[in-house]
C-alpha positions, 0 to 999 in steps of 0.5 A: 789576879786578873782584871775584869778586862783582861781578854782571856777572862772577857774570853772565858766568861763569853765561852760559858754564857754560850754554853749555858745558852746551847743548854738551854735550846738543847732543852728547849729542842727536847721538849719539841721532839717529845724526848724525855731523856734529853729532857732529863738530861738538861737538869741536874742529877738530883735536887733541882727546883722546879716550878711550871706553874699548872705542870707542878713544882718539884724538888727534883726533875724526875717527876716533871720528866715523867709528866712530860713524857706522858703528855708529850707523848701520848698517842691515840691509835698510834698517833701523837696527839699533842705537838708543842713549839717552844722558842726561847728568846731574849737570854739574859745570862749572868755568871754569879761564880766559875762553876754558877749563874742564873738566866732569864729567857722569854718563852714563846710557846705553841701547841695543837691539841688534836684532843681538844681540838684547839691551839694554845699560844702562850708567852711567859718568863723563865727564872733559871739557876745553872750549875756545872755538874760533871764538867758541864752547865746543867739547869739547878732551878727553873720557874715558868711565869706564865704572861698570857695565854690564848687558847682558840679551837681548830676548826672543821677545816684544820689538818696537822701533819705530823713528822717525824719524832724519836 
């Protein structure tokens, strides 16, 4: 049995965190580029919980990765017409088994509204669980907590320039 100071398991335990954490931006960097494959990709193939407050709770990613494929990309005259920002600060990972752990990341969260005309800012909490699933960290459970929002219209004067999405 190996100590808990033993550096080859202080090691293991540092390369898993990482992992987790290159999931999480890897999820966070799908959301941004409206890419709902990726997205799913970032979830377990069957069974995770899910709960985004106003965008539903689900027992599996399939239905959230749909919703956000037509949010994401939903296009007037050929043209996106949301364009969200989403950073995840303050990771707080804690490995619970080998092949387990939950983490807590601080979402700060933008979004222009072309539609609406508006811009939305908002913080909130995520509550994840991970699991290894065919040799790799997959999110099992995720909530949002959302803290506050602010949500302000665009002006007259307000432009966007688009680049490019996949």
């Amino acid at each position: 049995m190996t100590s808990p100071d033993d550096p080859a398991r202080r090691l293991g335990d540092l390369d898993r965190v990482e992992a987790i954490k290159q999931l999480k931006y890897r999820y966070f960097r799908a959301c941004d580029a409206k890419d709902a494959t990726a997205f799913r990709a970032c979830f377990v193939r069957s069974g995770a919980r899910i709960d985004y407050g106003p965008l539903g709770a689900y027992d599996d990613a399939e239905p959230m990765a749909a919703i956000f494929g037509r949010v994401a990309r939903h296009t007037v005259d050929g043209e996106f017409v949301i364009f969200d920002m989403h950073h995840g600060v303050h990771p707080d990972i804690t490995l619970t088994s080998a092949t387990t752990a939950t983490g807590r990341w601080t979402l700060q969260f933008r979004q222009i509204d072309l539609l609406g005309r508006t811009e939305t800012l908002m913080t909130g909490e995520y509550a994840d669980e991970y699991r290894i699933e065919d040799g790799g960290w997959l999110m099992s459970a995720s909530t949002l907590t959302e803290r506050w929002r602010l949500r302000r219209p665009l002006g007259p004067d307000a432009t966007l320039t688009p680049g490019a999405f996949p």
